[in-house]
C-alpha positions as CSV (number, residue, x, y, z in Angstrom):
1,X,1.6,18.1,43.0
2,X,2.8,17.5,39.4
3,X,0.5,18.5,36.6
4,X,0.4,14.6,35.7
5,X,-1.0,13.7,38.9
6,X,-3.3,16.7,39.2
7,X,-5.2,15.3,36.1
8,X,-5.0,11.9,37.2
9,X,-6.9,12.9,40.3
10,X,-9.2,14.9,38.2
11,X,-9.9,11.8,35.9
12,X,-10.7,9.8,39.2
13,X,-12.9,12.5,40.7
14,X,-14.7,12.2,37.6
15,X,-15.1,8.9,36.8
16,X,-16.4,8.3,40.1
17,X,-19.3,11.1,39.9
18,X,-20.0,9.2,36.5
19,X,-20.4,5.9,37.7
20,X,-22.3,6.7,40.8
21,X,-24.9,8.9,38.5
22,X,-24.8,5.9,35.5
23,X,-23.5,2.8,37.1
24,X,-20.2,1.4,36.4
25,X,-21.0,-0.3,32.9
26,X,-22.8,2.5,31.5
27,X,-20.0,4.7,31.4
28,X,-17.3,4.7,28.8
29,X,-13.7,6.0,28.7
30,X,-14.7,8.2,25.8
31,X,-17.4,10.1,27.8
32,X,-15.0,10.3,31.0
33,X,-12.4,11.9,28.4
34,X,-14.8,14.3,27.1
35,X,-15.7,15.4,30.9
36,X,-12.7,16.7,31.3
37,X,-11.6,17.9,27.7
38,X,-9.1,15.1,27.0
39,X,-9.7,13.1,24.1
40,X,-9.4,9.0,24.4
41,X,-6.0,8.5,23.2
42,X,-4.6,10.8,25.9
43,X,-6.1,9.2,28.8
44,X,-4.4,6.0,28.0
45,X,-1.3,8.5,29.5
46,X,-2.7,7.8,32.7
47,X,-4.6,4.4,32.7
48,X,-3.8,1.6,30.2
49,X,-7.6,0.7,29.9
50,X,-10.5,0.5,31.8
51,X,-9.5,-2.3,34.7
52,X,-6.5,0.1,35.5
53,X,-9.0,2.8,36.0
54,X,-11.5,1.8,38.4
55,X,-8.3,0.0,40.4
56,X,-7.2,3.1,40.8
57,X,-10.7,4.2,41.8
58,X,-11.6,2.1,44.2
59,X,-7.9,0.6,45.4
60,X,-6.2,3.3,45.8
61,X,-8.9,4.7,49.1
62,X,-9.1,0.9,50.7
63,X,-5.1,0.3,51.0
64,X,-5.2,3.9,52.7
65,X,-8.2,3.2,54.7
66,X,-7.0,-0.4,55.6
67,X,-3.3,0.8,56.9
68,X,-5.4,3.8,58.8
69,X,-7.6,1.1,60.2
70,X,-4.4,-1.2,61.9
71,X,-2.8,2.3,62.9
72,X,-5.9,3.6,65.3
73,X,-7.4,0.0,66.5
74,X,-3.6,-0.7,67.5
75,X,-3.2,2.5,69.7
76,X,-3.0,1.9,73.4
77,X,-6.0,1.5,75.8
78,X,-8.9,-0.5,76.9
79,X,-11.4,-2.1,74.8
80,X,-14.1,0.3,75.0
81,X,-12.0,3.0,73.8
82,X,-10.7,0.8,70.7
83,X,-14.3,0.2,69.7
84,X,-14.9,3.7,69.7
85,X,-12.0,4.2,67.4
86,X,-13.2,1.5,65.2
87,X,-16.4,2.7,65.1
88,X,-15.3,6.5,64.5
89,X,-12.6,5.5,62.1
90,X,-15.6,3.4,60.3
91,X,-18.0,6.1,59.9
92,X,-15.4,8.3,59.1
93,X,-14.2,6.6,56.2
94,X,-17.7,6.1,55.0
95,X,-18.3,9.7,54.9
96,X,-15.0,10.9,53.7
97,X,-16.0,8.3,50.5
98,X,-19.3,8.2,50.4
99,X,-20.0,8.1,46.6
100,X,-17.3,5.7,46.5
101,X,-18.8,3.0,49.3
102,X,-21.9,3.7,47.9
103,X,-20.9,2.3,44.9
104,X,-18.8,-0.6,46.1
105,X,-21.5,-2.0,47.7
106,X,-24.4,-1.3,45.4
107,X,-22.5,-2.4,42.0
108,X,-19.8,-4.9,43.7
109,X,-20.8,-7.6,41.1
110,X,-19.8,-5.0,38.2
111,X,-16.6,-4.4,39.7
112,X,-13.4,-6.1,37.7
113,X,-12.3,-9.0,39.8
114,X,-9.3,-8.0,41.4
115,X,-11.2,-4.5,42.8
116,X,-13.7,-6.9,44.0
117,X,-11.1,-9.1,46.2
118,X,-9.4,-5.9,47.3
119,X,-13.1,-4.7,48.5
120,X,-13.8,-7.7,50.1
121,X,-10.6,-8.0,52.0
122,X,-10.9,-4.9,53.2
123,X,-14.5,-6.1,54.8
124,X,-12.8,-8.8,55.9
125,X,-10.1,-7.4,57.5
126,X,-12.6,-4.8,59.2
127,X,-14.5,-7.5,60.3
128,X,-11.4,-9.2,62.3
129,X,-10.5,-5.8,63.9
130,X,-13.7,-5.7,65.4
131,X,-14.5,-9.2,66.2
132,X,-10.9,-9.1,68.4
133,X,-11.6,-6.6,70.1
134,X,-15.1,-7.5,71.3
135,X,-13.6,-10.8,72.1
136,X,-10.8,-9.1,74.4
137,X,-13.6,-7.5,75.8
138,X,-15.4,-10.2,76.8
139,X,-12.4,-12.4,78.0
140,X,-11.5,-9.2,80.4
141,X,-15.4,-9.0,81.5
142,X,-15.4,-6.0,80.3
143,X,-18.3,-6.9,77.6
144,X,-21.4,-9.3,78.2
145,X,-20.8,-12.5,77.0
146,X,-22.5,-12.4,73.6
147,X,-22.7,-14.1,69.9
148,X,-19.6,-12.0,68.7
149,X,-20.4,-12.8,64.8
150,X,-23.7,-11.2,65.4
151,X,-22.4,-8.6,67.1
152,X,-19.8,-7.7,64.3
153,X,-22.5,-7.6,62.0
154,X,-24.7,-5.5,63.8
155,X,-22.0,-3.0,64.1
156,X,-20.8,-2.7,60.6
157,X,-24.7,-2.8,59.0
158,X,-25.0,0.0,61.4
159,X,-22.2,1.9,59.8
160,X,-22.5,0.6,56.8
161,X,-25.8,1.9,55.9
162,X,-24.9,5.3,56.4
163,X,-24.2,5.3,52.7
164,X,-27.8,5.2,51.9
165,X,-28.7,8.1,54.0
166,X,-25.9,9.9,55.0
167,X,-25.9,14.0,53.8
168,X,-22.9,16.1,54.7
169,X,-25.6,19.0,55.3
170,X,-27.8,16.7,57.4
171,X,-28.1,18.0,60.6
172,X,-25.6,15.4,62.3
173,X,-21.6,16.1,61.5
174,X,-19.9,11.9,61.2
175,X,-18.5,12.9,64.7
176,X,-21.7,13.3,66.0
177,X,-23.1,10.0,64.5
178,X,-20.0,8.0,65.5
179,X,-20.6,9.0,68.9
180,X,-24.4,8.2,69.3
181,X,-23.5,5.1,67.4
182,X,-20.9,4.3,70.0
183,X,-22.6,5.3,73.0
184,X,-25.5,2.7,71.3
185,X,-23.0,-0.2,71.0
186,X,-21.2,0.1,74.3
187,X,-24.1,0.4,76.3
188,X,-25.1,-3.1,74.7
189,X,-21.9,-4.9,75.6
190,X,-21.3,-3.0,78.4
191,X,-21.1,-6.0,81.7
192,X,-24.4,-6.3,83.9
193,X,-22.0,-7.6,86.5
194,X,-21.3,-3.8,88.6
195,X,-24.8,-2.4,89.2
196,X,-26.1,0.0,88.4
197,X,-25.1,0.3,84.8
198,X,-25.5,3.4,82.9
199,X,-26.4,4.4,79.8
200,X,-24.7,6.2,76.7
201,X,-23.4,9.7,78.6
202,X,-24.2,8.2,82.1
203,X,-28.0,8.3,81.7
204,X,-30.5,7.1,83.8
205,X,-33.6,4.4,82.8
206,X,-36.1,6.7,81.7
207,X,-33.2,9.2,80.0
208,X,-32.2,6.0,78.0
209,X,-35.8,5.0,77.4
210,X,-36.3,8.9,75.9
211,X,-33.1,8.4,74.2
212,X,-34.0,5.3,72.2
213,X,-37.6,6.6,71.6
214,X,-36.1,9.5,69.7
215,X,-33.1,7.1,68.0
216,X,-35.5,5.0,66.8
217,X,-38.2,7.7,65.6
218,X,-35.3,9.2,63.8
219,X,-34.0,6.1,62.2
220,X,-37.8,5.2,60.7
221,X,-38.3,9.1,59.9
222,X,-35.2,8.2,57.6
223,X,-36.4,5.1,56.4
224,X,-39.6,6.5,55.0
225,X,-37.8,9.4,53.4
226,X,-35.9,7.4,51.5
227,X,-38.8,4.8,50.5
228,X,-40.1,7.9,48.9
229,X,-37.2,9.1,47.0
């Protein structure tokens, strides 16, 4: 990678552990200069001001994460398995930029305008994904008939919230969560109509009732650690 680019990525890497330990306005481009031994004047080699900065920030992980999105919820196969992908390629993305989403969707409002648009298309666009797919699902009986706006929503808040308390040295890797997550979702939409119908990993009633008992513990165990924080 040329030397020019290697700083640029440096000056990215540390604005965004600035803003996410400040907040976006707190932070100017003097201190991000200092961080990494550059005065002000020479970091206008590699942004023109402050707008450019966070576009490159923010913008530069959504266009790849939007064209990685269409690539693997385009591939081949039936609609369970592209929801799986969606949700896997969700979570993944979530975790691979986690200070990053965090950000987006705790300081959206002090985001310049055009990163906000790009942000929000990309929810948008996420949103679509997902919503044709469960509808495919439910015009092939594959999914229960079911409020698909609702569904989309519980689906990304799911994933979405990871960003509150996701740690990469939790005890779950983001394949791991991606496919409890999954297994949670399908069973939902999964058709009532070809009895019996089994759970996440082909489990039976009271597995699934031991199951959720120990999702849902774990979710408020969560919940309460992070009140206390």
């Amino acid at each position: 990678m040329p030397k020019g680019a290697v700083m640029q990525e440096e000056l990215i890497r540390t604005a965004t552990r600035l803003f996410q330990a400040k907040g976006i306005r707190a932070v100017t481009l003097q201190e991000i200069a200092d961080e990494v031994g550059l005065t002000k004047a020479a970091l206008y080699h590699y942004f023109s001001n402050r707008d450019d900065l966070l576009r490159h920030v923010f913008g530069d992980w959504l266009k790849r994460d939007i064209e990685k999105l269409d690539a693997v919820t385009s591939a081949p196969g039936t609609t369970r398995e592209r929801l799986r992908l969606y949700v896997q390629h969700h979570i993944e993305c979530i975790t691979g930029n986690i200070e990053l989403y965090g950000l987006s969707f705790s300081a959206e409002s002090e985001l310049p305008d055009e990163v906000r648009a790009e942000f929000r298309k990309f929810k948008r666009e996420s949103d679509l994904v997902v919503q044709e797919i469960i509808r495919e699902g439910m015009r092939s009986g594959e999914f229960v008939s079911s409020d698909e706006n609702l569904t989309v929503f519980a689906i990304d808040g799911m994933c979405n919230w990871l960003w509150k308390w996701y740690r990469s040295s939790g005890a779950l890797s983001p394949d791991e969560i991606a496919e409890r997550f999954t297994d949670l979702v399908l069973y939902g939409l999964a058709s009532r109509e070809d009895e019996p119908v089994e759970g996440p990993g082909g489990r039976t009633r009271d597995e699934l009732i031991r199951y959720h008992s120990r999702a849902i513990r774990f979710h408020s165990d969560r919940i309460e650690a992070l009140a206390a924080e």
